[in-house]
N, C-alpha and C positions, 0 to 999 in steps of 0.2 A: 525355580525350575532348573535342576541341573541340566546342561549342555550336552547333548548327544554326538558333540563335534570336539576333532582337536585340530588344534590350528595353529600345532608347531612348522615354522617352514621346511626344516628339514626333512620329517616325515611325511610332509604335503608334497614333499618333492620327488620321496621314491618311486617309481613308477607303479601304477596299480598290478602291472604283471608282476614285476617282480615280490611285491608284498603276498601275492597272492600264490605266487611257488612256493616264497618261504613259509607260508601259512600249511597249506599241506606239506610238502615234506616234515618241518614238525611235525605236526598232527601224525604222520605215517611212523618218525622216530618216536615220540610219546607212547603208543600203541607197543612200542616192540620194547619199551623200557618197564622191567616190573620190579627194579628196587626203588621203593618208597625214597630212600635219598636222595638219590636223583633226580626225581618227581618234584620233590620238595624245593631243590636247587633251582629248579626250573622253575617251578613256582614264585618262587621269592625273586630271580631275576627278571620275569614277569611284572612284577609289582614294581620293583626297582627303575624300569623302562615306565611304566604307566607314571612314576613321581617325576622322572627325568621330561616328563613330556606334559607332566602338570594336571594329570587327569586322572587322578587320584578318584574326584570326585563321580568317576564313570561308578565305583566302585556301589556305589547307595544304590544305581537302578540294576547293582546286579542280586541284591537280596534276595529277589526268589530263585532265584538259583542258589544261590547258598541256603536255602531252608530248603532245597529239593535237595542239594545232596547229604546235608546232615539228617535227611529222613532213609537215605540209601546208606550209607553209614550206618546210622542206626538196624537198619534191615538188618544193614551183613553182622553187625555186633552181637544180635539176638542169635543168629545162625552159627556165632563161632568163629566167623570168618573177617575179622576186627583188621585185620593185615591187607586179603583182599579188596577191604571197604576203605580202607587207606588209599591204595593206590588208585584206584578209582575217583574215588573224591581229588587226590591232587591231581590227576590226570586232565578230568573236564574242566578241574576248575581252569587250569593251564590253558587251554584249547579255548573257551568259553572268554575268559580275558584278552589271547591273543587275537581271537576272532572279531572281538570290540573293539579292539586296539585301529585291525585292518580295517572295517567300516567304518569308523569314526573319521580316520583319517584320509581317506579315500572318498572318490566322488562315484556317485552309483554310475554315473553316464561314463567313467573310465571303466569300472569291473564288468558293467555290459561290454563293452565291446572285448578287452580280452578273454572275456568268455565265449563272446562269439567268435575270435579268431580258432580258441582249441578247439570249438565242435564244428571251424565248418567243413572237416573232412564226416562229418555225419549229411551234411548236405548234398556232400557229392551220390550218397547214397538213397537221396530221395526223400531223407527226414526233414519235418523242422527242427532246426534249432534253438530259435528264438524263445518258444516257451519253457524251453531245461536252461538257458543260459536265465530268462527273468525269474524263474521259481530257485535256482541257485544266490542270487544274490540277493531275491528279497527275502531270504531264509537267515543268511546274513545282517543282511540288514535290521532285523527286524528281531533281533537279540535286544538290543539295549530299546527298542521300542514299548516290548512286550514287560520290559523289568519297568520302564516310565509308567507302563498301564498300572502295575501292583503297588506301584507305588501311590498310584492317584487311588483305586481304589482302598489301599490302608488306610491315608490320610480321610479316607469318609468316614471310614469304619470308627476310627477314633475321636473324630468331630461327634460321632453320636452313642460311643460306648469306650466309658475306661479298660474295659477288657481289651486284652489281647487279642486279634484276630485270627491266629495261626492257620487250620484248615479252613473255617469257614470263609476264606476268599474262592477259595478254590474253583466252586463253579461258579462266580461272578465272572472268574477273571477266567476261566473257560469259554465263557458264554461270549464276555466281549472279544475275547483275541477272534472267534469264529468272527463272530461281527463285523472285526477291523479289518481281517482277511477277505469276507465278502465285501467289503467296499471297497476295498485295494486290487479285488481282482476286477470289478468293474468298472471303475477309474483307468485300469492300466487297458481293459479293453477297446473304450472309450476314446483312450487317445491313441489308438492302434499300434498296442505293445505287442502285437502277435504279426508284423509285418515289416519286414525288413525292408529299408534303403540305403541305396548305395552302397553298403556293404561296412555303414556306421552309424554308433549308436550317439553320436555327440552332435551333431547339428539337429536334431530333432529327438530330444530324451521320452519317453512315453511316460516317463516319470514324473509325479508333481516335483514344484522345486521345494517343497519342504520336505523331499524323502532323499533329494539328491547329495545334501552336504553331508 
């Protein structure tokens, strides 16, 4: 079972806000970047940070996203648009890593609360909060989850056929992520993730602890 955790200390030590500004700002400069070299630099510095931090092996539960964007890729190749399909593929793949990078390393009960701190000027206006701050970070979260799922799911697939699985997971692994999602939002209702105290989310997490590391 690869590890869905990094447990370098110096990355464990950045503050969850601040990994979580440099994650969008990226993401906002990635989006504004459309030479492929750049993309690609970024990319491979990406990788280079993921070896320096020993979680190379994050890389295996990212396969179905690598077989989603080599089918986007492929799209744009048929269409002409081979250069387009470039930047794109390095673009997510960039954001998609860096994004795993920040959940792995971070504790879900620190990115709740800094996300509760930037929306609670939505509170002063009469919103909750609480459900865009949890549907925010278990959307994060739940990148290297959903790549753990395709991977259990292959592993069956091959226990019972030498063939290739390539599409035919598809809607298994459709079918369970809904699944995993209805249990997770019931669970978090459960332990009353739609209800704010004291105005933090770390003495009382609504989160199981195997979703928090």
């Amino acid at each position: 079972m690869v590890s869905l955790s990094i447990h370098r200390p110096w990355i464990r030590a950045v503050p969850a806000g601040v990994k979580l500004a440099a994650l969008a700002l990226i993401s906002v400069a990635l989006f504004l970047i459309q030479d492929p070299v750049i993309l690609a630099v970024v990319l491979l510095a990406t990788l280079v940070l993921l070896a320096e931090l020993r979680a190379l092996s994050l890389l295996r539960t990212l396969r179905p996203v690598g077989f989603m964007l080599l089918l986007a890729f492929g799209a744009h190749l048929l269409l002409g648009d081979w250069l387009v399909g470039l930047v794109v593929v390095l673009r997510i793949a960039s954001l998609v890593l860096l994004a795993t990078i920040v959940t792995a390393s971070t504790a879900l009960s620190e990115m709740l609360t800094v996300l509760d701190r930037l929306l609670a000027p939505l509170r002063w206006m009469g919103l909750s909060t609480r459900p865009v701050s949890v549907a925010i970070v278990m959307t994060l979260r739940f990148i290297p989850l959903l790549a753990a799922r395709w991977q259990e799911l292959s592993r069956a697939w091959h226990a019972r056929s030498p063939r290739r699985p390539t599409w035919r997971l598809v809607t298994p692994f459709i079918l369970t992520a809904l699944d995993d999602a209805d249990h997770a939002a019931t669970a978090l209702a459960a332990r009353g993730a739609f209800r704010l105290e004291n105005g933090s989310w770390k003495e009382r997490s609504p989160v199981s602890p195997s979703l928090r590391r």
